[in-house]
N, C-alpha and C positions, 0 to 999 in steps of 0.2 A: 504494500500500500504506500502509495505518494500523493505528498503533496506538493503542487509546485516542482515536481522533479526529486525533490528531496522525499528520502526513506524516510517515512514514521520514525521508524526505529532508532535512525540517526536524530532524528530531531528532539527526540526525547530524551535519547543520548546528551544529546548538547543542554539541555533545558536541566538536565538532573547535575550535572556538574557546576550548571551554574549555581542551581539552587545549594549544592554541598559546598560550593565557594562562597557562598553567602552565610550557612547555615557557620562553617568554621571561622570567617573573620566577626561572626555575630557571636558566636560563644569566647574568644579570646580575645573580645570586647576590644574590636580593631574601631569595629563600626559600631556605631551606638545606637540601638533601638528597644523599643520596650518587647519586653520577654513575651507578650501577645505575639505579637510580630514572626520572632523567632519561632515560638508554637506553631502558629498556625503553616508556618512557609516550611517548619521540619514535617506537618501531618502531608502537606501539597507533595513535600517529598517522598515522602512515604509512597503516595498512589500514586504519580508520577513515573517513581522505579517500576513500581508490582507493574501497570499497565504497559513500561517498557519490556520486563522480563517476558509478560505475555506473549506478547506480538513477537518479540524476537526466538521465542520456543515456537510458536505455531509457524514462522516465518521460513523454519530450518527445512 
């Protein structure tokens, strides 16, 4: 499945990394946000990955 050319799978790829670069410079308080924030975008991460891992098992 694509969008625009680009694989799902890559793009979610890319999306989960940024969110795990968010989620690390938020916890060793690079970047300053309320811990809501952090929550909520560590759960976005969560379903994010799971729906990557999906697609890229059914994709094989």
């Amino acid at each position: 499945m694509t969008i625009a050319g680009i694989s799902l799978v890559l793009f979610l790829g890319i999306v989960n990394l940024i969110l795990i670069l968010f989620q690390v410079s938020t916890g060793k308080k690079w970047v300053k946000v309320h811990f809501a924030w952090h929550r909520r975008l560590g759960v976005l991460l969560f379903l994010t990955a799971l729906v990557h891992a999906v697609l890229a098992y059914l994709s094989r």
